[in-house]
KETORNU-643386 format. One record per residue (C-alpha): x, y, z. Coordinates in Angstrom, 3 decimals. Layout:
REM residues N
+----------+----------+----------+
!        X !        Y !        Z !
+----------+----------+----------+
!        X !        Y !        Z !
...
+----------+----------+----------+
REM end
This chain:
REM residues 109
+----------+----------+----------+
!        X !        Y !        Z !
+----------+----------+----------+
!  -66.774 !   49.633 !  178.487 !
!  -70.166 !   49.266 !  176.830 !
!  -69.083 !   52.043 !  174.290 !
!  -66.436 !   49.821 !  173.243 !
!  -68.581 !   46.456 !  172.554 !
!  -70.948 !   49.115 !  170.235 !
!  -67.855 !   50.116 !  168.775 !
!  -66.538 !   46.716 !  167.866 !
!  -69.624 !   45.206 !  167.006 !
!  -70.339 !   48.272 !  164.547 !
!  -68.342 !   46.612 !  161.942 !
!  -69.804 !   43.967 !  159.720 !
!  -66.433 !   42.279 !  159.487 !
!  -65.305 !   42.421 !  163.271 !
!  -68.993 !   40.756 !  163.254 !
!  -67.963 !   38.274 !  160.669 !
!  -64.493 !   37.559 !  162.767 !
!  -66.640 !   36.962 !  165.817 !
!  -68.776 !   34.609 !  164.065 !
!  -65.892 !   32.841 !  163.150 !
!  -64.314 !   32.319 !  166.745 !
!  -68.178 !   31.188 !  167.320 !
!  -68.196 !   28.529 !  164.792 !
!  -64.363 !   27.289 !  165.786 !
!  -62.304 !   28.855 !  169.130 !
!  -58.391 !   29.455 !  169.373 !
!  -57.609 !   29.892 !  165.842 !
!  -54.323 !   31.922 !  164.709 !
!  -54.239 !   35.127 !  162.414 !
!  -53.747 !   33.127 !  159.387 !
!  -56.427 !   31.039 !  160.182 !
!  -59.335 !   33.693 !  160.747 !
!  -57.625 !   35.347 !  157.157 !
!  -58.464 !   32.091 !  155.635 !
!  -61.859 !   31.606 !  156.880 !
!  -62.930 !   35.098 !  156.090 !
!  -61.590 !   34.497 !  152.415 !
!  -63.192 !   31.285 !  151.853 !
!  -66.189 !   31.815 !  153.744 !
!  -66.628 !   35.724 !  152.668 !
!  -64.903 !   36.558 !  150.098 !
!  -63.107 !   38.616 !  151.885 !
!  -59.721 !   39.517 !  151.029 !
!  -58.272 !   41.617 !  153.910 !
!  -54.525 !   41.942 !  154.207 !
!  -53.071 !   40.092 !  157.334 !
!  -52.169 !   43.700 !  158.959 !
!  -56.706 !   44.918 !  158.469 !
!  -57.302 !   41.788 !  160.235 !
!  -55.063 !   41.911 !  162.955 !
!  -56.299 !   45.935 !  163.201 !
!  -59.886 !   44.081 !  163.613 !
!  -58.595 !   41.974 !  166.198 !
!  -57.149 !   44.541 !  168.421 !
!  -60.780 !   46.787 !  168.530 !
!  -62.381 !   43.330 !  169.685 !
!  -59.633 !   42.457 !  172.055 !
!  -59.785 !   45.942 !  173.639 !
!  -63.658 !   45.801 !  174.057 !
!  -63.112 !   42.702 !  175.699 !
!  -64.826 !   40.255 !  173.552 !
!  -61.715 !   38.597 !  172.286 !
!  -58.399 !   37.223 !  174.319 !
!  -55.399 !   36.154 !  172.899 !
!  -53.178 !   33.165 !  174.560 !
!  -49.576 !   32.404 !  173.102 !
!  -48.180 !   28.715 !  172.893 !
!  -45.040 !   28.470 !  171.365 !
!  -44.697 !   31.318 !  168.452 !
!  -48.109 !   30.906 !  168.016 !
!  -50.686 !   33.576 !  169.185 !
!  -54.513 !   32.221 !  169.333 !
!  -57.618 !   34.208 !  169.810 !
!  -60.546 !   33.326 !  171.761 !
!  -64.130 !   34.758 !  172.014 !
!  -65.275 !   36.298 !  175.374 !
!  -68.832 !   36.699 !  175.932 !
!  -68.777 !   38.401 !  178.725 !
!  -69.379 !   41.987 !  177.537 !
!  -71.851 !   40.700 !  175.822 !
!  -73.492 !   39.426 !  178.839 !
!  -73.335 !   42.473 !  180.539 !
!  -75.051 !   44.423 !  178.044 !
!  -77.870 !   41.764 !  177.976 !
!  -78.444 !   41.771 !  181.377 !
!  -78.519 !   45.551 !  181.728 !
!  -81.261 !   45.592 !  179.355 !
!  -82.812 !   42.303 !  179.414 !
!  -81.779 !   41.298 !  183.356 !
!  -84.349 !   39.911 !  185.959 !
!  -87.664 !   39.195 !  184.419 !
!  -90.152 !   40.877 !  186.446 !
!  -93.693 !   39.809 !  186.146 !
!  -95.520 !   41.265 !  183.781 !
!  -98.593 !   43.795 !  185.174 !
! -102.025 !   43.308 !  183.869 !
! -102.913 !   46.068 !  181.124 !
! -105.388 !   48.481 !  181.718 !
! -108.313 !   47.823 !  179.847 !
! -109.281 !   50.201 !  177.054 !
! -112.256 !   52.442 !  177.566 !
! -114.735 !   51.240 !  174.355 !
! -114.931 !   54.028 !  171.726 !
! -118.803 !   54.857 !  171.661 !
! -120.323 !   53.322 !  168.408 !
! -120.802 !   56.347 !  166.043 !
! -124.364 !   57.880 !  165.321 !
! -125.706 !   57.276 !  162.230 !
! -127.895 !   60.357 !  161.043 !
+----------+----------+----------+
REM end
């Protein structure tokens, strides 16, 4: 599962999609197109940015709802909070460093 989140997150533009969903939740296909143009500059066809949307909805860090004939995706952190809390999990208290052994001061002839 964590292979996938690396995956998805590889790509600066599945990046920029997620920070899109960040700034503004539930938005359609057309809308994230639109954001990425006028925010980016980047102009993806509607079928690359769907393609984007799939690798993030398979890792898990995007779900999809349908009202109507509308399809909207959502961000899902929770990948994301697994990973951090595999690495970063229960603070443990830190352990006093071992003091360094002074380097003799150097002879002079």
């Amino acid at each position: 599962m964590a292979d996938d989140v690396f995956k998805a997150l590889a790509d600066p533009t599945r990046r920029r999609i997620l920070d899109e969903l960040t700034d503004r939740n539930g938005q359609t296909l057309f809308e994230i197109c639109g954001r990425l143009v006028t925010r980016h500059g980047l102009g993806l066809s509607r079928q690359a940015v769907s393609q984007h949307l799939a690798v993030l909805e398979a890792a898990g860090l995007v779900s999809t709802r349908r009202e109507g004939r509308y399809k909207f995706h959502d961000l899902d952190t929770a990948p994301l909070e697994h990973i951090v809390t595999r690495w970063l999990g229960a603070k443990t208290p830190k352990t006093a460093k071992t003091p360094r052994t002074p380097k003799p001061p150097e002879s002079t002839p």
